[in-house]
Backbone as a chain_set.jsonl record, in Angstrom:
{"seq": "XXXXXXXXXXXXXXXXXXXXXXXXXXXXXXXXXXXXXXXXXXXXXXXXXXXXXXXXXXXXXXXXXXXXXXXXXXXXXXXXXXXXXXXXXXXXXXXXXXXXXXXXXXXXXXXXXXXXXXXXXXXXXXXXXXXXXXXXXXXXXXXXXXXXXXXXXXXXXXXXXXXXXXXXXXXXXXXXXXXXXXXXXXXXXXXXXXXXXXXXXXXXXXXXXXX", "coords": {"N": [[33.859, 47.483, 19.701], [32.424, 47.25, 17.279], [33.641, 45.23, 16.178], [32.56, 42.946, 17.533], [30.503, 42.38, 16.803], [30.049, 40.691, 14.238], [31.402, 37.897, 15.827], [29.143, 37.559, 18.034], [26.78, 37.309, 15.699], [27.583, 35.075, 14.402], [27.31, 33.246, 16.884], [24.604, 33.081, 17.249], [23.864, 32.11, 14.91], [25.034, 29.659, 14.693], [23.254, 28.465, 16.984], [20.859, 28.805, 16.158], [20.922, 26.881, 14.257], [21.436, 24.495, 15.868], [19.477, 24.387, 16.966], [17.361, 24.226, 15.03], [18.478, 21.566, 14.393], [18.02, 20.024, 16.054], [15.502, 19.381, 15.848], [14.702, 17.248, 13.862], [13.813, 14.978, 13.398], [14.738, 11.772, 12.602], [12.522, 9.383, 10.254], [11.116, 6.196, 11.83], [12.244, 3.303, 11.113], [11.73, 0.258, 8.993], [12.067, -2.917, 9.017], [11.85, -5.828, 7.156], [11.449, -9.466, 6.894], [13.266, -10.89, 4.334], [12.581, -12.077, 1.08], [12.966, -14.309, -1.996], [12.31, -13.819, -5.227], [8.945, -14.049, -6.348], [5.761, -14.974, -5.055], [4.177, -15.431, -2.011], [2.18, -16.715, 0.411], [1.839, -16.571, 3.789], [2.683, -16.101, 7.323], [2.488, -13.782, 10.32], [3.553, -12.516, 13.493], [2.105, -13.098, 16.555], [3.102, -16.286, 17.824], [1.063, -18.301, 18.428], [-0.85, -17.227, 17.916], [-0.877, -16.059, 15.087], [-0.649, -13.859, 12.834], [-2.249, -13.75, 9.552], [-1.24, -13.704, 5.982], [-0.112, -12.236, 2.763], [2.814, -11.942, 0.503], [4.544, -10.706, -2.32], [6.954, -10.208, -4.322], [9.309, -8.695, -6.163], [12.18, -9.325, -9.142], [13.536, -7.033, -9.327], [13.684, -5.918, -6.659], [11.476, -4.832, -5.419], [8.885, -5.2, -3.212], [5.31, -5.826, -1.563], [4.213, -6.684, 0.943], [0.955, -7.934, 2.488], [-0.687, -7.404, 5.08], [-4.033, -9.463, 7.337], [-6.546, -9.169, 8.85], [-8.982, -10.632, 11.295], [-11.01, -10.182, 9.92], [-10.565, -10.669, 7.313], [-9.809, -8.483, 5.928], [-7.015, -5.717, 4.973], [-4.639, -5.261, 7.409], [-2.737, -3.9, 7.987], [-0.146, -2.888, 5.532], [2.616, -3.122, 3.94], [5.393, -2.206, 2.29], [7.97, -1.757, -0.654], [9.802, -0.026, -2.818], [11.739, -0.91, -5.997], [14.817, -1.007, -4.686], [14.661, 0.622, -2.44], [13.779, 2.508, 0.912], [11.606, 0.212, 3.138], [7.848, 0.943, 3.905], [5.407, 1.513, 5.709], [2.053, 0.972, 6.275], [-1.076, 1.56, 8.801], [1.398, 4.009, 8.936], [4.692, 3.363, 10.638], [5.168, 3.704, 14.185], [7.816, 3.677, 15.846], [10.925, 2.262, 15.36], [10.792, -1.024, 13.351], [10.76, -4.576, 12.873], [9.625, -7.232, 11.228], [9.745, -10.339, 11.327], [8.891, -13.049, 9.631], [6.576, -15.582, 10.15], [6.398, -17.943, 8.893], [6.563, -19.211, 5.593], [5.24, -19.677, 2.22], [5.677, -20.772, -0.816], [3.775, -20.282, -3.587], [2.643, -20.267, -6.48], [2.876, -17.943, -9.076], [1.656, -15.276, -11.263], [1.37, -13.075, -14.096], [-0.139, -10.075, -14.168], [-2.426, -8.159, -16.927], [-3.719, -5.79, -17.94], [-5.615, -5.571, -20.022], [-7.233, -8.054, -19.345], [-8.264, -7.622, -17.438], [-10.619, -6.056, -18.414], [-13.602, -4.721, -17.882], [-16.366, -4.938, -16.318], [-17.231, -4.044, -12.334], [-18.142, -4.347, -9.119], [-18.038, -3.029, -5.954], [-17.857, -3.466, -2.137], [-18.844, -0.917, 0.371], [-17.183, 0.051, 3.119], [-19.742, 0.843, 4.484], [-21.186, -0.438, 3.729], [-22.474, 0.225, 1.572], [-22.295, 0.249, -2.599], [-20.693, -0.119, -5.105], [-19.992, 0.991, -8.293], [-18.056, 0.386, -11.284], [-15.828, 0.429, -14.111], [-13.387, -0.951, -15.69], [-10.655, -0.081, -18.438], [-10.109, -1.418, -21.614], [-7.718, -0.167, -21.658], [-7.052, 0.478, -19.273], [-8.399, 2.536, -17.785], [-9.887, 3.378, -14.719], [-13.323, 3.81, -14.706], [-16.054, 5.729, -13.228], [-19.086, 4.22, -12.448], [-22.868, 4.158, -11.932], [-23.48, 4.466, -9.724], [-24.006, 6.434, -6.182], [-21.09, 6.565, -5.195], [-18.703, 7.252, -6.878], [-15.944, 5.762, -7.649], [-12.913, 6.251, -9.606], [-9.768, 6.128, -11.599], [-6.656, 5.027, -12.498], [-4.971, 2.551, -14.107], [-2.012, 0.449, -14.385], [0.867, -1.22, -15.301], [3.293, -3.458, -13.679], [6.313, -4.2, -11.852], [5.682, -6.09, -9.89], [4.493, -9.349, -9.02], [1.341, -10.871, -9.946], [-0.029, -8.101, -10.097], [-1.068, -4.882, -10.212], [-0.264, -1.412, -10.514], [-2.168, 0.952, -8.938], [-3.937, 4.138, -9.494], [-6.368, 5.903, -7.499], [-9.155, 7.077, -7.296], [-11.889, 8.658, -5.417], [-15.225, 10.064, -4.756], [-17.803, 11.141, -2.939], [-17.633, 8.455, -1.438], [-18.061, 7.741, 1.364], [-16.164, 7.113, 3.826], [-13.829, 6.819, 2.491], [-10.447, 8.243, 1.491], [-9.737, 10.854, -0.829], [-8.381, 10.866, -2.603], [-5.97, 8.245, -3.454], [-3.157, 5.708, -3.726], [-2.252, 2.487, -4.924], [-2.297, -0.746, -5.375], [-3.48, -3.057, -6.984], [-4.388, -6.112, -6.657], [-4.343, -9.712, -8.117], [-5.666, -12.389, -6.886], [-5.833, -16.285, -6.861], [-7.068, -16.917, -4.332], [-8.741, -15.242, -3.779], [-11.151, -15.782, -4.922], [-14.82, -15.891, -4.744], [-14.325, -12.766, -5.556], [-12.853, -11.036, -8.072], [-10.69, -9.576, -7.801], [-8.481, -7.229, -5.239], [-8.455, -4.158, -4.631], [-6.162, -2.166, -3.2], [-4.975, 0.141, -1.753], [-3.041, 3.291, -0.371], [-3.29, 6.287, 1.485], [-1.538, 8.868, 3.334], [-2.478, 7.58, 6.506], [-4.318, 5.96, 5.689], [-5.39, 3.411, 5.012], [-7.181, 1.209, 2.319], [-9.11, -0.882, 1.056], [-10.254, -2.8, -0.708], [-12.647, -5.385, -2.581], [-13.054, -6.371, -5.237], [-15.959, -7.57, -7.747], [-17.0, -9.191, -10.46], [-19.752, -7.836, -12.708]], "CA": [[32.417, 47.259, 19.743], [31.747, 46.791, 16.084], [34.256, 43.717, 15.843], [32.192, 42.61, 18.387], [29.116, 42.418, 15.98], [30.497, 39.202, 13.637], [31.329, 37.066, 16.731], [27.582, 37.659, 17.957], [26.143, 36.679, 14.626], [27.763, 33.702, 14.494], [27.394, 32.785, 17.842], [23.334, 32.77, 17.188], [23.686, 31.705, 13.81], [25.244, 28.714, 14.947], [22.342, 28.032, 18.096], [19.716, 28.396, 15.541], [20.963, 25.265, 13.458], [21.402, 23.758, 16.832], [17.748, 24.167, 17.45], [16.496, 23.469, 13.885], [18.953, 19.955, 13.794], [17.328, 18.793, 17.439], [13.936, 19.066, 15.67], [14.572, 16.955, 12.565], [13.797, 13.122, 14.134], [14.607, 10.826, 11.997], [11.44, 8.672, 10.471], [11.165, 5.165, 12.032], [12.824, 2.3, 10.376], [11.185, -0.647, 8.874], [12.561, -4.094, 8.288], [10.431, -6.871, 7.082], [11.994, -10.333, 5.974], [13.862, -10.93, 2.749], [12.006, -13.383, 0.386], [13.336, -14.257, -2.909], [11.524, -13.314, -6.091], [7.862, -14.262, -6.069], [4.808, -14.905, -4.474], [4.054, -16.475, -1.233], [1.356, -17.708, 1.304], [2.867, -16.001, 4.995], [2.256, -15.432, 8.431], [3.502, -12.953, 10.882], [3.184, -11.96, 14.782], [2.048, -14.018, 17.469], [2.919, -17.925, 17.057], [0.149, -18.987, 19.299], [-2.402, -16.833, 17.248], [-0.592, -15.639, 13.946], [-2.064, -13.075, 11.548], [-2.291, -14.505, 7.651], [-1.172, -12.615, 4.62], [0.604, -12.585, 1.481], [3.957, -11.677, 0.09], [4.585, -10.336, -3.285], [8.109, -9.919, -4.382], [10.07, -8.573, -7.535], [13.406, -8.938, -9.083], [14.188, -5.272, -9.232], [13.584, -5.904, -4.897], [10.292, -4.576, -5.173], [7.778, -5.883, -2.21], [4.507, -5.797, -0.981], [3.714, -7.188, 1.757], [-0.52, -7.864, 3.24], [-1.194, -8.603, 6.373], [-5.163, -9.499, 7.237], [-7.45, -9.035, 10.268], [-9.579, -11.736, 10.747], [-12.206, -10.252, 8.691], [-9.919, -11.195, 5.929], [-9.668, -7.102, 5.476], [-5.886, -5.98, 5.24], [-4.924, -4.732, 8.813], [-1.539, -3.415, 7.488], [0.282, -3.04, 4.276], [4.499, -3.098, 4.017], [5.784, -1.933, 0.6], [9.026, -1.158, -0.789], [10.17, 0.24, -3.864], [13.008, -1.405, -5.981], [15.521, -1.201, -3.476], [14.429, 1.603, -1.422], [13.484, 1.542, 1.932], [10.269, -0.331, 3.31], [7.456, 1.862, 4.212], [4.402, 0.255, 6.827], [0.906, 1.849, 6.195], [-0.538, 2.659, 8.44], [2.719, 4.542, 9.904], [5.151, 2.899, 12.311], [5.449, 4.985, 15.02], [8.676, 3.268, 16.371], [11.491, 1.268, 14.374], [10.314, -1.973, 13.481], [11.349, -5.719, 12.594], [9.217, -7.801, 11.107], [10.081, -11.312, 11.316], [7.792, -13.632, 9.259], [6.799, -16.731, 11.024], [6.212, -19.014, 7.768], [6.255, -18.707, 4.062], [5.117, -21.256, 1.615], [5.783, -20.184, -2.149], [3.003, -20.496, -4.533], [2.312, -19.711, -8.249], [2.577, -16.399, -9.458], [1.426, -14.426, -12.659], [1.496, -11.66, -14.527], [-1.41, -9.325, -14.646], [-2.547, -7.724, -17.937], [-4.715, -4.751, -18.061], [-6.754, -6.093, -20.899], [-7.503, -9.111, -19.093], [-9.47, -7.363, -16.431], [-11.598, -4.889, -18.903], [-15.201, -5.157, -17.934], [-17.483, -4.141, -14.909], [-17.125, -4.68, -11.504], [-18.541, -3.606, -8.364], [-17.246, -3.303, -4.506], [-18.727, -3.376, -1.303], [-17.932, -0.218, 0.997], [-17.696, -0.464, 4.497], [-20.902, 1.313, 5.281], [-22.543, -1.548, 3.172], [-23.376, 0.653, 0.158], [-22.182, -0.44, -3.674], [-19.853, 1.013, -5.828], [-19.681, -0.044, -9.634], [-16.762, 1.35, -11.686], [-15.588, -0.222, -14.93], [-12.03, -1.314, -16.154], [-11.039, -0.429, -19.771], [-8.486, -2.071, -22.061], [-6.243, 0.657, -21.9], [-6.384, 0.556, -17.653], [-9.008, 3.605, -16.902], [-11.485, 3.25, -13.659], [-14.424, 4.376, -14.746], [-17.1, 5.221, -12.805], [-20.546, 3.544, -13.283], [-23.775, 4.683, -11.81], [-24.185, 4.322, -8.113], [-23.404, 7.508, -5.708], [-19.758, 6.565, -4.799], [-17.701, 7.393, -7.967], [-14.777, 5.534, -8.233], [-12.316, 6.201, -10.935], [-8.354, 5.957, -11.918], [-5.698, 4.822, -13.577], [-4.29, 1.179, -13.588], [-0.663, 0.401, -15.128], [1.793, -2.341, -14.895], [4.683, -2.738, -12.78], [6.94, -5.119, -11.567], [5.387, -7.054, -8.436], [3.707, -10.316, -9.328], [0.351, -10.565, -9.646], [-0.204, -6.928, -9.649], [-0.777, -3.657, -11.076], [-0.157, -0.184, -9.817], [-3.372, 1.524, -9.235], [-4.602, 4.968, -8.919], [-7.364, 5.537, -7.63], [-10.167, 8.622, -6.769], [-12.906, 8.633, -4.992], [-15.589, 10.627, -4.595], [-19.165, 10.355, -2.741], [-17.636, 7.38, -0.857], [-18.202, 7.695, 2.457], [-14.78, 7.68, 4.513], [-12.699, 6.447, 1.603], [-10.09, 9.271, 0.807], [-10.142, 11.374, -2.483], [-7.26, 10.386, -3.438], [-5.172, 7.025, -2.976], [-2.58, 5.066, -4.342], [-1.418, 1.364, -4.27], [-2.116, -1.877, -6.391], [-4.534, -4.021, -8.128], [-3.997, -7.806, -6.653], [-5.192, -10.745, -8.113], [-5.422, -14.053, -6.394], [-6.804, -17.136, -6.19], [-7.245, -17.362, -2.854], [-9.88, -14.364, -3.495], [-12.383, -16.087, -5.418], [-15.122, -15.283, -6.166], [-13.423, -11.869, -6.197], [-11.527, -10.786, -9.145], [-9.089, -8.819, -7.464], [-8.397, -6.388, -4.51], [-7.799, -2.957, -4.394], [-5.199, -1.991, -1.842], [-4.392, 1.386, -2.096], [-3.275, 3.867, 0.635], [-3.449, 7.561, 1.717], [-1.389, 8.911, 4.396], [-2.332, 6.924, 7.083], [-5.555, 5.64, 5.383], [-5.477, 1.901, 4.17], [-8.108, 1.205, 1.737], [-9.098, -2.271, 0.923], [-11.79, -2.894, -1.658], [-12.631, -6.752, -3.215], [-13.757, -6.33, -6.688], [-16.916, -8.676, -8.339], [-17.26, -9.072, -11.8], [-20.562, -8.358, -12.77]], "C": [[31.911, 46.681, 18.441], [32.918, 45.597, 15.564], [33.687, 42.448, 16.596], [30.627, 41.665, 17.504], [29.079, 40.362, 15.613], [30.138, 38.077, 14.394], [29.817, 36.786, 17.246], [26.523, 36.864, 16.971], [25.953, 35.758, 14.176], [27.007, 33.137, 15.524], [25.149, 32.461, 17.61], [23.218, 32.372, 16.064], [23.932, 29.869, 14.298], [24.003, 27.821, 16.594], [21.27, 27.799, 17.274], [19.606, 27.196, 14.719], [20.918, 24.08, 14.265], [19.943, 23.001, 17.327], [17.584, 23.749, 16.48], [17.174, 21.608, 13.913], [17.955, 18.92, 15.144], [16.048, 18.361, 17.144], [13.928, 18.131, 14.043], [15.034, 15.625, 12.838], [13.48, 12.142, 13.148], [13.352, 9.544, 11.617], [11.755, 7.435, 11.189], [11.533, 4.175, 10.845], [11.865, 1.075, 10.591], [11.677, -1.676, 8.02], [11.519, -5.238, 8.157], [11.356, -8.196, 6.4], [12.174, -10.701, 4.511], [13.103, -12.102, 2.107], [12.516, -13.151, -1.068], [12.064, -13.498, -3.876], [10.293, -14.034, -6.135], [6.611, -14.433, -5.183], [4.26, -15.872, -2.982], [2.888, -16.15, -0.086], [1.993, -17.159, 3.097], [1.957, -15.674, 6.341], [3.396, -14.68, 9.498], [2.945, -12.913, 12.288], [3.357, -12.895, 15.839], [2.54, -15.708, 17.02], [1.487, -18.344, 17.707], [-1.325, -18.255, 18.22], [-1.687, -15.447, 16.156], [-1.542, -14.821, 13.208], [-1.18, -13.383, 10.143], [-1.938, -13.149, 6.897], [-0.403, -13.238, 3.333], [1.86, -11.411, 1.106], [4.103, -11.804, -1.235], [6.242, -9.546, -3.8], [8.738, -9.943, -6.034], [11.296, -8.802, -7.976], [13.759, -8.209, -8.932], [14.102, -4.636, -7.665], [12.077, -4.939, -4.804], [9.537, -5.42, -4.289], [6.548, -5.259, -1.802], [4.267, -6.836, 0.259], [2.146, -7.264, 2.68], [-0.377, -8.364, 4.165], [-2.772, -9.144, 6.832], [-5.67, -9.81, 8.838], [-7.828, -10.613, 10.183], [-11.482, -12.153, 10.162], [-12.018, -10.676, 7.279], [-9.807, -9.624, 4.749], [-8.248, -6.951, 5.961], [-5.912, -4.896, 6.42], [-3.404, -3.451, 8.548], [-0.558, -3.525, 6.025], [1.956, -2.76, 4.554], [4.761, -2.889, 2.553], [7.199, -1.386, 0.781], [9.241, -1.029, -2.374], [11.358, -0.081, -4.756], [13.313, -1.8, -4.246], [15.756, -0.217, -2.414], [14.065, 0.98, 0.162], [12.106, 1.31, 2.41], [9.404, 0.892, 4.163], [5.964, 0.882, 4.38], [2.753, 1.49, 6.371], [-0.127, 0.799, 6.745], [1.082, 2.606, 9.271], [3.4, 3.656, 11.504], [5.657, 3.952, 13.411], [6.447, 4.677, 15.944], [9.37, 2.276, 15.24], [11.259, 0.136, 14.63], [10.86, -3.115, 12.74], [10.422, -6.29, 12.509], [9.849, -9.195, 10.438], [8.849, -12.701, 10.891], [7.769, -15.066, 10.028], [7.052, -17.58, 9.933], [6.211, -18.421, 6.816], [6.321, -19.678, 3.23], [4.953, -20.293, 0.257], [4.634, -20.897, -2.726], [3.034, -19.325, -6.017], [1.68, -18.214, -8.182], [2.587, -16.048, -11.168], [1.413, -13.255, -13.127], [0.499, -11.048, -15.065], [-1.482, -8.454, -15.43], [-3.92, -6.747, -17.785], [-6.092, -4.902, -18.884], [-7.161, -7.192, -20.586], [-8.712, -8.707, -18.268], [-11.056, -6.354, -17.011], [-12.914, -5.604, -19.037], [-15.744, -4.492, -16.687], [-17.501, -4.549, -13.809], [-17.859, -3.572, -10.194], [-18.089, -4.169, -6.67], [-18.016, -2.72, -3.776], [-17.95, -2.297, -0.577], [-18.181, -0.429, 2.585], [-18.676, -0.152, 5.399], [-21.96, 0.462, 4.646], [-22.986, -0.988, 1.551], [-22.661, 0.059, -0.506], [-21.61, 0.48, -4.264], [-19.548, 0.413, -7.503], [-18.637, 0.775, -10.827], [-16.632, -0.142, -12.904], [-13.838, 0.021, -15.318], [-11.924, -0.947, -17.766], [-9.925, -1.049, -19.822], [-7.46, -1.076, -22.025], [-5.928, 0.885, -19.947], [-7.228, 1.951, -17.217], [-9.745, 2.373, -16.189], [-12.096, 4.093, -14.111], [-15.452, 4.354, -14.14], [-18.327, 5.095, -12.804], [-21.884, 4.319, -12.246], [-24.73, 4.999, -10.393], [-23.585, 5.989, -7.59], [-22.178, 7.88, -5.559], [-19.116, 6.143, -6.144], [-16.242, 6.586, -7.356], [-14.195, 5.672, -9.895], [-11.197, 6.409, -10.556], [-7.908, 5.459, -13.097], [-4.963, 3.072, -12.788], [-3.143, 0.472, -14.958], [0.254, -0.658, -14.661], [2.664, -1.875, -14.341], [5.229, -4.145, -12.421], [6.677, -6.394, -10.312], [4.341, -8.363, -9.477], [2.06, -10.358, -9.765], [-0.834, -9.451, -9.265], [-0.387, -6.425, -10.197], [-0.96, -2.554, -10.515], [-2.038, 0.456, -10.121], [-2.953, 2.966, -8.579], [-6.029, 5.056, -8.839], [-8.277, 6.858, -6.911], [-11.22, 8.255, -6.36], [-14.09, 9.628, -4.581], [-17.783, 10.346, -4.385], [-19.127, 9.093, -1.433], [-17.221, 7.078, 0.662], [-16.676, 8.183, 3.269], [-13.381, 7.002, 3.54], [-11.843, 8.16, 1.036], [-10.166, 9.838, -0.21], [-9.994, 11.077, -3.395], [-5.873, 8.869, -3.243], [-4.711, 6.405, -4.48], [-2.035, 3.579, -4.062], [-1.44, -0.08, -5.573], [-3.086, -2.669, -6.464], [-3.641, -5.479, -7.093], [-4.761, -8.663, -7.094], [-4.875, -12.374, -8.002], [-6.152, -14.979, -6.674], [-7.816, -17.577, -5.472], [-8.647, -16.097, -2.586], [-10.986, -14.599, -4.028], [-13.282, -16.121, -4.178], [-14.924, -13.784, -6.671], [-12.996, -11.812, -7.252], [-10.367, -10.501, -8.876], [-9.529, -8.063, -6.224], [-7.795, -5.147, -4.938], [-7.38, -2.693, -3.423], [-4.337, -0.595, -2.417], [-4.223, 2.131, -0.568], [-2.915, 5.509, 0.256], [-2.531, 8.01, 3.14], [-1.704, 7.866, 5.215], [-3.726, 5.637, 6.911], [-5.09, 4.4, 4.904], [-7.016, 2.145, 3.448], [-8.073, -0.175, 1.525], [-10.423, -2.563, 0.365], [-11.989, -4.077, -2.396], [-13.594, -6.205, -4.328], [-14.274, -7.321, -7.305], [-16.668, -8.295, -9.24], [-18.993, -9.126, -11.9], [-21.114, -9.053, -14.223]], "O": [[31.092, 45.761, 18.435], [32.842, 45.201, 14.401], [34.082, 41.292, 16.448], [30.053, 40.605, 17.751], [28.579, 39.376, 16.154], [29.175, 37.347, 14.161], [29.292, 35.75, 16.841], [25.681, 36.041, 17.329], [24.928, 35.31, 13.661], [26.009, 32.503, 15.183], [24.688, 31.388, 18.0], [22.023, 32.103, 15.942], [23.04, 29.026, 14.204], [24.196, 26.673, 16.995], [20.632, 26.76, 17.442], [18.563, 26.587, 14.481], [20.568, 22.969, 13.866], [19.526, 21.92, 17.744], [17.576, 22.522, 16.578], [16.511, 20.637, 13.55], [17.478, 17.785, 15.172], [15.442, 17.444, 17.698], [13.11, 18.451, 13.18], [16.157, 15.158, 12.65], [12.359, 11.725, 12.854], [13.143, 8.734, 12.52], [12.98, 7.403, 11.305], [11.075, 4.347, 9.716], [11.325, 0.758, 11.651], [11.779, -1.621, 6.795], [10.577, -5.471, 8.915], [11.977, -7.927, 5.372], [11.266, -10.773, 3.684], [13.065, -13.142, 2.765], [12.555, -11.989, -1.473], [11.141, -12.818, -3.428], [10.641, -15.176, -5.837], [6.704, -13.574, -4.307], [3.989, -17.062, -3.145], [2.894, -14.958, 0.22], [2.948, -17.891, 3.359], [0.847, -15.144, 6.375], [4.615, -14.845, 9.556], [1.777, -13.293, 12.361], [4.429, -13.445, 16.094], [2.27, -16.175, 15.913], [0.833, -18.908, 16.83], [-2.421, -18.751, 17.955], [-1.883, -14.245, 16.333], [-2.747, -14.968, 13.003], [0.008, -13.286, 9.836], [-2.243, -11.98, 7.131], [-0.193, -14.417, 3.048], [1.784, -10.221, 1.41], [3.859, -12.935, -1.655], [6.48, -8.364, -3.553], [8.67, -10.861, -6.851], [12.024, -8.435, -7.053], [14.704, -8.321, -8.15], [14.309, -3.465, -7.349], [11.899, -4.369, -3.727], [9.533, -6.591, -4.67], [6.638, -4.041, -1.649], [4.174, -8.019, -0.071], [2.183, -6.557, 3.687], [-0.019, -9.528, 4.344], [-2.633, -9.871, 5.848], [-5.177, -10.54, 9.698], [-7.359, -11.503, 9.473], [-12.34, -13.028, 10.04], [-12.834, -10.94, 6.395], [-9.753, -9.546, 3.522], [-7.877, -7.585, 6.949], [-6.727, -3.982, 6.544], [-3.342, -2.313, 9.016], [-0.426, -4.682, 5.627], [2.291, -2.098, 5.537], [4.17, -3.584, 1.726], [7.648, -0.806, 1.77], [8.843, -1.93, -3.113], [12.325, 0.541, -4.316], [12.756, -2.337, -3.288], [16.734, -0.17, -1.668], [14.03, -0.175, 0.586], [11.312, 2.205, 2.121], [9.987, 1.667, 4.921], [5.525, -0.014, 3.658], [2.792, 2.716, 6.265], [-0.392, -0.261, 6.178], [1.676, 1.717, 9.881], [2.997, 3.438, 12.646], [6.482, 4.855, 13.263], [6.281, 5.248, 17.022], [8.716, 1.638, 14.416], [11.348, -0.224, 15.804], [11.556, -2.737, 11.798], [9.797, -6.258, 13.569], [10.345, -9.225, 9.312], [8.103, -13.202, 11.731], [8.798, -15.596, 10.448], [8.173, -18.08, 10.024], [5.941, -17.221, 6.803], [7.213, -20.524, 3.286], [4.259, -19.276, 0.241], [4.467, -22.075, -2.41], [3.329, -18.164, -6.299], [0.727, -17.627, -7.669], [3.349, -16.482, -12.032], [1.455, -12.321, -12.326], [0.136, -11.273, -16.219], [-0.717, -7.538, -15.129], [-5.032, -7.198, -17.512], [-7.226, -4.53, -18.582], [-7.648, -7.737, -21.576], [-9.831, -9.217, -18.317], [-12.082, -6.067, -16.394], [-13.298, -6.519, -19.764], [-15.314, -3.416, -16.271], [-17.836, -5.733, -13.842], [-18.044, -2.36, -10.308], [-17.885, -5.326, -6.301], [-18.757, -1.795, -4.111], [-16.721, -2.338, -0.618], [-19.159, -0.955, 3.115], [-18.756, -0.509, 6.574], [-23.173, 0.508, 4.846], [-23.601, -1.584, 0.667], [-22.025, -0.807, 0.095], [-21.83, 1.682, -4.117], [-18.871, -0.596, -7.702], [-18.802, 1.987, -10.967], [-17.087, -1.274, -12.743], [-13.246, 1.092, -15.188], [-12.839, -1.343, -18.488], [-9.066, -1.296, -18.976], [-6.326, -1.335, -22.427], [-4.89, 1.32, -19.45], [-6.735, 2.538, -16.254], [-10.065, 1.234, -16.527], [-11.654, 5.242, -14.064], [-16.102, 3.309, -14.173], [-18.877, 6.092, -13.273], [-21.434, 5.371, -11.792], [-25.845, 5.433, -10.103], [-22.895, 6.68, -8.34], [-21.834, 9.057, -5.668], [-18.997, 4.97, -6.497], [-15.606, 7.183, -6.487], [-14.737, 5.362, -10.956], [-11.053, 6.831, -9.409], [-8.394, 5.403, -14.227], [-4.658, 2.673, -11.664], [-3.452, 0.132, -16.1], [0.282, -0.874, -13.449], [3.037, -0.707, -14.234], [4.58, -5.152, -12.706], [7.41, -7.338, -10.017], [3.65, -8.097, -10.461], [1.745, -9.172, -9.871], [-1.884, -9.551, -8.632], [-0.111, -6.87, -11.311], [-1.988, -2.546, -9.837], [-2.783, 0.388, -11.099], [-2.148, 3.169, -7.67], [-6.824, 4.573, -9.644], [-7.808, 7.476, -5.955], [-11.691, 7.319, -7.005], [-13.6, 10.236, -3.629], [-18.636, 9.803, -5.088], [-20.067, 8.796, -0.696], [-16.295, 6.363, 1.044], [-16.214, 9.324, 3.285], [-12.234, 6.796, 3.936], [-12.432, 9.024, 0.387], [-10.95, 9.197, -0.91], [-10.582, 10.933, -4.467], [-4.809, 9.163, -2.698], [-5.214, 6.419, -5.604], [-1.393, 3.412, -3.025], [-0.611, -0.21, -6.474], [-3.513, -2.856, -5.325], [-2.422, -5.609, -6.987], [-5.917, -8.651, -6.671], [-4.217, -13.188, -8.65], [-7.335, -14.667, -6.801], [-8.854, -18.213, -5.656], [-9.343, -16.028, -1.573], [-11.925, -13.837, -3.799], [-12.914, -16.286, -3.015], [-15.209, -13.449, -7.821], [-12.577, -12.924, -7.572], [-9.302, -10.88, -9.364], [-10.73, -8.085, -5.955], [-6.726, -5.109, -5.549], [-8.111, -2.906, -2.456], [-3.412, -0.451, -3.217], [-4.971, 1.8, 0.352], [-2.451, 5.93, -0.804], [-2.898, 7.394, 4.141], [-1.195, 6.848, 4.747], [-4.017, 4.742, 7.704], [-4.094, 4.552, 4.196], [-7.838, 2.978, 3.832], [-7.018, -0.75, 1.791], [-11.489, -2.543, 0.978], [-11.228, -3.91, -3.349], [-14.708, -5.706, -4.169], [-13.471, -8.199, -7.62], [-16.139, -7.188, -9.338], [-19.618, -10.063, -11.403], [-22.156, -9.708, -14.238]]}, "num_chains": 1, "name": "protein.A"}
């Protein structure tokens, strides 16, 4: 009877790992086309009615990837770290392949923290105003309207970029707390830059004026 015990112990020891392994579902996989090092001009999806974005690529295999509605607000974001693996915000909820239709390389630079120090203000999507200041050392500070923004903004390896953090508070359905990157384009004048930060499943997407 009591040799009996062991066998038993096992025998449910080994069902309960059975159960815990059946519940531990692998996240979804996300591939997105390889582009060399720099910056490019891209579309993805339909051919007949393509959605626009941009591609942001590092040596150290760092990527961003934007995609854009056609409010010219980003609809989806693709990032990868070095050479980690790509991660879709928001969330793919099935493994995915993204296959870019086009990509046309254009001029890329390197964004400097002390380049951007001064005052800027962003529109939120309930229409109100948000004014937050840049210093030379890379704080958000925030300036005098209801919706506090403030963070932290630091270099990093993607083109045209800089890691942002970023807080919020006051600002309607913008999370508390988000993280993502400073872009600055061209193609965003009279913008300065975008904020593209995310939260869980939250995208954020904020065009920054100089005032």
């Amino acid at each position: 009877m009591n040799r009996s015990l062991p066998l038993l112990a096992g025998a449910a020891a080994l069902m309960l790992s059975a159960c815990n392994s059946s519940n531990d579902v692998p996240a979804p996989e996300v591939k997105v086309t390889e582009l060399a090092a720099g910056v490019y001009a891209v579309s993805a999806g339909d051919a007949a009615n393509p959605t626009a974005g941009k591609y942001y690529a590092a040596a150290d295999g760092s990527r961003l990837l934007v995609l854009n509605n056609s409010g010219q607000q980003a609809s989806t974001l693709y990032r990868r770290d070095g050479n980690g693996s790509w991660q879709a915000t928001p969330a793919a909820t099935q493994n995915t392949t993204l296959d870019l239709l086009n990509s046309s390389a254009i001029p890329s630079s390197t964004v400097t923290v002390g380049a951007l120090a001064r005052s800027y203000t962003v529109r939120l999507s309930s229409g109100a105003a948000a004014a937050f200041s840049v210093s030379s050392g890379g704080d958000i500070v925030a300036g005098g309207t209801s919706c506090k923004l403030s963070g932290k903004l630091t270099a990093g390896t993607l083109p045209n970029t800089l890691k942002a953090s970023l807080t919020a508070s006051g600002c309607g359905d913008l999370p508390a707390q988000s993280d993502g990157y400073l872009v600055v384009d061209g193609d965003y004048a009279p913008a300065a830059f975008r904020l593209l930060t995310y939260s869980g499943s939250a995208l954020v997407d904020l065009w920054a004026y100089a005032e």
